[in-house]
C-alpha positions in Angstrom: 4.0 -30.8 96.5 1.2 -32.8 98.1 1.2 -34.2 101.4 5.0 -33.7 101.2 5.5 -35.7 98.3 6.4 -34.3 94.6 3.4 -34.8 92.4 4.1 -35.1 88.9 1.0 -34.2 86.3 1.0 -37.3 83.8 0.1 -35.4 80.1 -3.2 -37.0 79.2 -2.7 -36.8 75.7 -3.9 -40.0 73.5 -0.8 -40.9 71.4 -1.2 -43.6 68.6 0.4 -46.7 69.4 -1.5 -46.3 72.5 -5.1 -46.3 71.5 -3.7 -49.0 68.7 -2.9 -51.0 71.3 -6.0 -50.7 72.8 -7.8 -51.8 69.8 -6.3 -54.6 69.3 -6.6 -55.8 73.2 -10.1 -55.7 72.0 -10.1 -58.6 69.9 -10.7 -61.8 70.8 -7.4 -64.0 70.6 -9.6 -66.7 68.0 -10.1 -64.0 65.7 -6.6 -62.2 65.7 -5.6 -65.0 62.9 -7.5 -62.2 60.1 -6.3 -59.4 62.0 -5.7 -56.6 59.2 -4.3 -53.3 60.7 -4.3 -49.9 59.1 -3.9 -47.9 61.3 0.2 -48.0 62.0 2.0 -46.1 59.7 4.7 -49.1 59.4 4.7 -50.5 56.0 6.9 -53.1 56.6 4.1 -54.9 58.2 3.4 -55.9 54.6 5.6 -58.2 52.3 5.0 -55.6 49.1 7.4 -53.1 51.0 11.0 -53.8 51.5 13.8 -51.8 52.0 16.2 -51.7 49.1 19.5 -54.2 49.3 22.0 -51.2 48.8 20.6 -50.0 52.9 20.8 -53.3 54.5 24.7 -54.1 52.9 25.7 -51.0 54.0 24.3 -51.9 57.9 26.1 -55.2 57.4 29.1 -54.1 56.3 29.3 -51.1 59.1 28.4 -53.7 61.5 31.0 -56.4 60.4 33.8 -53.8 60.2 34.2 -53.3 64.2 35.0 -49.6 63.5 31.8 -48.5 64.7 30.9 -50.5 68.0 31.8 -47.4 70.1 29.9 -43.8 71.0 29.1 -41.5 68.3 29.7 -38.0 69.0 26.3 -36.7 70.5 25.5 -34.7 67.0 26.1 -37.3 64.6 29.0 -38.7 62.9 30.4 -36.0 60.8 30.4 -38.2 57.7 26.6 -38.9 58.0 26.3 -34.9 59.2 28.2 -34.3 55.9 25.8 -36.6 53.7 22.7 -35.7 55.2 23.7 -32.1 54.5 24.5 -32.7 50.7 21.3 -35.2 50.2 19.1 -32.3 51.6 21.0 -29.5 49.8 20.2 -31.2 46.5 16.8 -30.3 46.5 17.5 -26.4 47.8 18.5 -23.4 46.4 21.2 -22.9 48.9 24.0 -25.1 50.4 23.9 -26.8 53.9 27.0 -27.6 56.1 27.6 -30.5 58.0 27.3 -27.7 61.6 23.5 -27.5 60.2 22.6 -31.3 60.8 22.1 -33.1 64.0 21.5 -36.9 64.0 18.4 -38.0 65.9 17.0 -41.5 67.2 14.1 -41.2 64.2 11.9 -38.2 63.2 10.4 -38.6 66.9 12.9 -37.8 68.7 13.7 -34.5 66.5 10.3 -33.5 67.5 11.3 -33.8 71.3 14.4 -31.8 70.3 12.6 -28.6 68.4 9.6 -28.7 70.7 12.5 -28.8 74.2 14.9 -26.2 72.0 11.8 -23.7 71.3 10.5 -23.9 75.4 9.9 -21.0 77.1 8.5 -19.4 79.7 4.5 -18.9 78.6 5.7 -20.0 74.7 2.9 -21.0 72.6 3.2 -23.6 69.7 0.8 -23.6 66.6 0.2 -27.4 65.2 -2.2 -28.1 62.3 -5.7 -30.1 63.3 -5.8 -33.1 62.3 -2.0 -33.6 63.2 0.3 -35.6 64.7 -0.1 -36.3 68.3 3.4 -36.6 69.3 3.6 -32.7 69.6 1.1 -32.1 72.1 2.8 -35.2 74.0 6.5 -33.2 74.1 4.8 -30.2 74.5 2.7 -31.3 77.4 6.2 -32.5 79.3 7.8 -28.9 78.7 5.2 -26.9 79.3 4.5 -25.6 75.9 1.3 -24.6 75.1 -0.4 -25.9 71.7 -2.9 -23.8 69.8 -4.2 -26.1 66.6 -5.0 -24.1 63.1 -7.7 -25.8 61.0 -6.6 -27.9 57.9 -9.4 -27.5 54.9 -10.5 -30.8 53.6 -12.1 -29.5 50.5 -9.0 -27.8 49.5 -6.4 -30.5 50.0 -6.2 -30.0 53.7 -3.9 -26.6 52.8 -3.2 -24.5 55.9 -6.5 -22.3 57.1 -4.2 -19.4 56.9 -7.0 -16.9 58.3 -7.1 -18.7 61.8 -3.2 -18.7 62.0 -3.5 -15.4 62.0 -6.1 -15.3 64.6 -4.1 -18.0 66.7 -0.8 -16.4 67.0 0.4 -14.0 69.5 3.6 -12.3 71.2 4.6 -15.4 72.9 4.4 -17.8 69.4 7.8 -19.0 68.6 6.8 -21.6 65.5 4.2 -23.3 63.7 4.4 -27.1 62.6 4.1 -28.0 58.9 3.8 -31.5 58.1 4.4 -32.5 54.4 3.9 -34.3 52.8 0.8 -34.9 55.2 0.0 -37.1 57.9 -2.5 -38.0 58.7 -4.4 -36.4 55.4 -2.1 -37.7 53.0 -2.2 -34.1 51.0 0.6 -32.5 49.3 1.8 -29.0 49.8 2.0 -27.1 46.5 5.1 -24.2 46.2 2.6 -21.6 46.2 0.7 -22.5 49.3 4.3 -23.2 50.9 5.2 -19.9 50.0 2.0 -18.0 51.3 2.6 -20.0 54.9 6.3 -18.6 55.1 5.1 -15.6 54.3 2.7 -15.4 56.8 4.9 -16.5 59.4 7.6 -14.0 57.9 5.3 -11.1 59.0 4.7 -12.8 62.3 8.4 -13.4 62.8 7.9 -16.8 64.2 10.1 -19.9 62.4 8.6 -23.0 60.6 9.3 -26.4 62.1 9.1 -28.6 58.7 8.2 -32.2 59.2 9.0 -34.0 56.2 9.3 -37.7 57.4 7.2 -38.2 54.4 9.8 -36.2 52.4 9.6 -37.5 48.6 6.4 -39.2 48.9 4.4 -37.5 46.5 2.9 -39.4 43.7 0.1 -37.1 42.8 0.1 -33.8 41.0 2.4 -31.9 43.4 5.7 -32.5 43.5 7.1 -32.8 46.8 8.8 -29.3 47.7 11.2 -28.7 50.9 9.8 -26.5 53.1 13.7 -25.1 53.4 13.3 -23.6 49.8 11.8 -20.6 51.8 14.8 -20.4 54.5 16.2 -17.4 53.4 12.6 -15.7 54.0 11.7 -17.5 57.5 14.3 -19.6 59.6 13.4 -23.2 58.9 13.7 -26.4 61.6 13.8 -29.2 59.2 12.6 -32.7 60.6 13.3 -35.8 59.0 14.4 -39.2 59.1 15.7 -42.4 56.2 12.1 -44.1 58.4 9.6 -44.4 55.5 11.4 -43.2 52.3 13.9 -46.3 52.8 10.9 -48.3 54.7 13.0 -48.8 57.9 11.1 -47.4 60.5 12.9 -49.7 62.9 16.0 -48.3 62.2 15.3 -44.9 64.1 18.0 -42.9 61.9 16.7 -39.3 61.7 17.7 -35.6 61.6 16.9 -32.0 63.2 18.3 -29.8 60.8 19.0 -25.4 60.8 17.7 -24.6 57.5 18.3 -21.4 57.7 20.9 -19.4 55.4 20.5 -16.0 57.1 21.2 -17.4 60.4 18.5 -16.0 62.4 17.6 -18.9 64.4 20.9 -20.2 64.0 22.7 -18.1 66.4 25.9 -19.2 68.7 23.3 -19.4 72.0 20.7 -21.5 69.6 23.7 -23.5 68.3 25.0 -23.6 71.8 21.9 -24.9 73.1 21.5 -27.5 71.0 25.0 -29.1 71.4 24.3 -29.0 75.3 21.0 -30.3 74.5 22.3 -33.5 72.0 25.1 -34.0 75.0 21.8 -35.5 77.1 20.0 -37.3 74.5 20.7 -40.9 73.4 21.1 -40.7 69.7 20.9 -43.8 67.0 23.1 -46.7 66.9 27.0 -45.7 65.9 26.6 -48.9 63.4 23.6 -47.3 61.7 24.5 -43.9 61.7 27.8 -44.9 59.8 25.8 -46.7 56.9 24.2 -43.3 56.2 26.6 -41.7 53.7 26.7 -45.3 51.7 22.8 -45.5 51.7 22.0 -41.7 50.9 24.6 -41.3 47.6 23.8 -45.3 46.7 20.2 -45.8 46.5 19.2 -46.1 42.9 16.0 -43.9 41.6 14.6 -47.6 40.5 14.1 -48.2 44.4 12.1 -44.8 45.4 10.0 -45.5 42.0 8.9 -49.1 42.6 7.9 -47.4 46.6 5.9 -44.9 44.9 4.2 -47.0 41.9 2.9 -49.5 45.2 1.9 -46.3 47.1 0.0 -45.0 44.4 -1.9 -47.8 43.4 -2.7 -49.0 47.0 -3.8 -45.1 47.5 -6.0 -45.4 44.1 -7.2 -48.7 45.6 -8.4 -47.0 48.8 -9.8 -44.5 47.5 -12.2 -46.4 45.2 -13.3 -48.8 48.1 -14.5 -46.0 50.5 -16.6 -45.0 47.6 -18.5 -48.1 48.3 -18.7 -47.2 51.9 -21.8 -45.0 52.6 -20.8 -43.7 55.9 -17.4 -42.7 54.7 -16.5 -39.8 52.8 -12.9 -39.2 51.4 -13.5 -35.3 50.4 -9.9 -35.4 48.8 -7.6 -38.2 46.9 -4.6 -38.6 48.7 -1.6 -37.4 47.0 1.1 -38.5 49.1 2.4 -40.1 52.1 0.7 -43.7 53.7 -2.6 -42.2 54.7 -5.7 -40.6 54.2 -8.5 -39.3 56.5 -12.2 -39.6 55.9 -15.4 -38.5 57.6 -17.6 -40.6 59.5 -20.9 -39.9 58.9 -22.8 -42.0 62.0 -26.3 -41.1 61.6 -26.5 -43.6 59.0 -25.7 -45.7 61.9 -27.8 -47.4 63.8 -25.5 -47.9 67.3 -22.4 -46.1 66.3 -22.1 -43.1 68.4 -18.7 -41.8 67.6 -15.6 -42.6 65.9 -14.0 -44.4 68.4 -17.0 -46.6 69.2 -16.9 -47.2 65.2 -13.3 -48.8 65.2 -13.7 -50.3 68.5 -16.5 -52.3 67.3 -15.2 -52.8 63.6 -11.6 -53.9 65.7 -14.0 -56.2 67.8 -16.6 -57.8 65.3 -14.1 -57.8 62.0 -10.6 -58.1 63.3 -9.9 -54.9 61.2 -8.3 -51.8 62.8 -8.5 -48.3 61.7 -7.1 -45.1 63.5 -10.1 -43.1 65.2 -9.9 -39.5 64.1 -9.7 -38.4 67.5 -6.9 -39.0 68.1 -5.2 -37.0 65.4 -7.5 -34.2 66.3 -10.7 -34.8 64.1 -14.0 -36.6 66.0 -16.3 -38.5 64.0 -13.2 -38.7 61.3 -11.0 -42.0 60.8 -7.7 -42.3 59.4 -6.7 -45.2 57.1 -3.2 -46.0 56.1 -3.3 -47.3 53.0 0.5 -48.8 53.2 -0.5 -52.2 53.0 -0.4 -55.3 50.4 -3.2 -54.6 47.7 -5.0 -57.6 48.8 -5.3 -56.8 52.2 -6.7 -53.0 51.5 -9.0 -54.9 49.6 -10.1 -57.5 52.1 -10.2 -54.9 55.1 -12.4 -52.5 53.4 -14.5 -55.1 52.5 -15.3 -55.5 55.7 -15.7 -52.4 56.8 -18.6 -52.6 53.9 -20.0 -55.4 55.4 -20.5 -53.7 58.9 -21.5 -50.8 57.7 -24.0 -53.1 56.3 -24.8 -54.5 59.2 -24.7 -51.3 61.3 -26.9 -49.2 59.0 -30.5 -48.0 59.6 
């Protein structure tokens, strides 16, 4: 209390879409005719990605049946709880049930749900750096404290398992794992998954497993469920249909127990969370219902087409910031829409920072890339590489020819 009113601390935390939004406020409204942005992980921005027609018949037909204009039950639909239990289960060496899933309003919200489920009094949170800013956000409202371990760049951004160890304390209760990555576009191998659940095995804390990226692998690892290791450490699995089935729009995700021995998965856990999903608005009952259709449906030819345009577009970016001397990529991105690289600015002539970099590239060529800042890197940028071939091309051009003009 101030003054007798209620003061409420607003989390200064720098969250993506709002520095995005920024940048592009930045550029002049004659010039925003070329605009080319990579810095929104939203492929459908670009024609090359579409979602397959198997997803958007099943939303029709949901939609023009009437049957599903009402409330959903707060934790899904037990149909799409059912399917999203047997689609995940197919890739695990164990069985879900329908009681482990919860339906979420897209991978964000799940976030809000493991971060608000895992609050405590003086709990501590360990993230990876660069991450995902959204954490810090929720974390911030509930009081949460984050504690960021270092990715290594030189050795495909794997976990810097040495300062988890350092990091963690009595009052850890989890550690993020994104994977496939964002923002480094890396891959997890099943060894270095296994060494992270071991490690936080011996610290008894559980893994929160972001996988919104889940199946985008097109390098040499495959793509390996973080819930392959549930019966060692309990398991939050995060995840949504948002950029496997390229409808980010759609906000159709999932918070989901993997965790056979049931350790986090108690009654007052499952208890909890029931109470919690009575508060929260979930999807759309239309959507939700065109989940079991779209999960068993989709045909393989659909995710491989995704994955031939991710990898050349990826092969594609990675070849142009070669030609960029004040970027370095220190690893080929093996998955996901993104890739981080290092900023090197003393080859710059009046470039102080990242953000100044992309404010001015925004500003002089209508190009927009995500400063590393944000995500938890300075003097780093992140580049999604989602985008029509042509338009990578073109925007990384660009970036060449201000680099150009910005160097000593």
């Amino acid at each position: 209390m101030e003054d007798g009113k209620m003061k409420m601390e607003i989390p200064t935390n720098v969250t993506i879409k709002g520095i995005l939004g920024i940048l592009m406020a930045s550029i002049d409204e004659d010039k925003k005719e070329r605009l080319i942005s990579l810095g929104m992980g939203d492929p459908t921005a670009f024609s090359c990605f579409t979602t397959t027609d198997i997803a958007q018949n099943a939303v029709v037909q949901t939609l023009e049946s009437h049957k599903f204009n009402g409330y959903s039950p707060t934790v899904g639909l037990p149909q799409t709880r059912k399917a999203i239990s047997e689609y995940l289960s197919t890739s695990l060496p164990y069985k879900l049930s329908s009681d482990d899933v919860y339906v979420t309003a897209g991978c964000t919200q799940a976030i809000e749900v493991a971060i608000s489920i895992l609050a405590r009094p003086n709990a501590n949170i360990l993230v990876p750096k660069p991450g995902f800013p959204i954490y810090e956000l929720c974390a911030a409202f509930r009081n949460v404290e984050i504690r960021h371990f270092d990715l290594i760049p030189d050795k495909g951004w794997e976990v810097d398992l040495d300062s988890v160890d350092r990091l963690i304390d009595h009052n850890t209760v989890a550690m993020v794992i994104i994977n496939p990555g964002n923002p480094c576009g890396n891959v997890y191998s099943y060894q270095h998954l296994k060494k992270i659940a071991e490690t936080a095995k011996r610290h008894e804390i559980l893994i929160v497993a972001d996988e919104v990226y889940g199946h985008l692998a097109f390098g040499e690892n495959p793509f390996v469920p973080m819930g392959v290791f549930g019966s060692m450490v309990p398991v939050i699995t995060l995840g949504s249909l948002s950029k496997r089935w390229i409808v980010p729009g759609w906000r159709l995700g999932w918070f989901v127990t993997t965790d056979p021995k049931g350790i986090f998965k108690n009654s007052k856990n499952v208890e909890r969370l029931k109470k919690y999903f009575d508060i929260c608005g979930g999807p759309a009952t239309f959507i939700e219902a065109a989940v079991p259709h779209i999960l068993e449906n989709t045909e393989e030819v659909f995710f491989t087409r995704t994955l031939g345009i991710l990898k050349q577009s990826s092969d594609l970016c990675f070849k142009k910031i070669k030609e960029i001397p004040c970027l370095t990529c220190p690893t080929k991105p093996q998955g996901a829409m993104s890739v981080m690289v290092k900023l090197n600015v003393s080859l710059l002539k009046d470039i102080s920072d990242d953000v100044d970099f992309c404010f001015k590239l925004a500003k002089e060529e209508s190009v927009i890339l995500l400063p590393g800042l944000t995500v938890g890197l300075k003097n780093w940028v992140r580049i999604t590489f989602a985008a029509e071939p042509s338009s990578l091309e073109e925007a990384l051009n660009r970036v060449k020819s201000f680099y150009q003009r910005h160097s000593h």
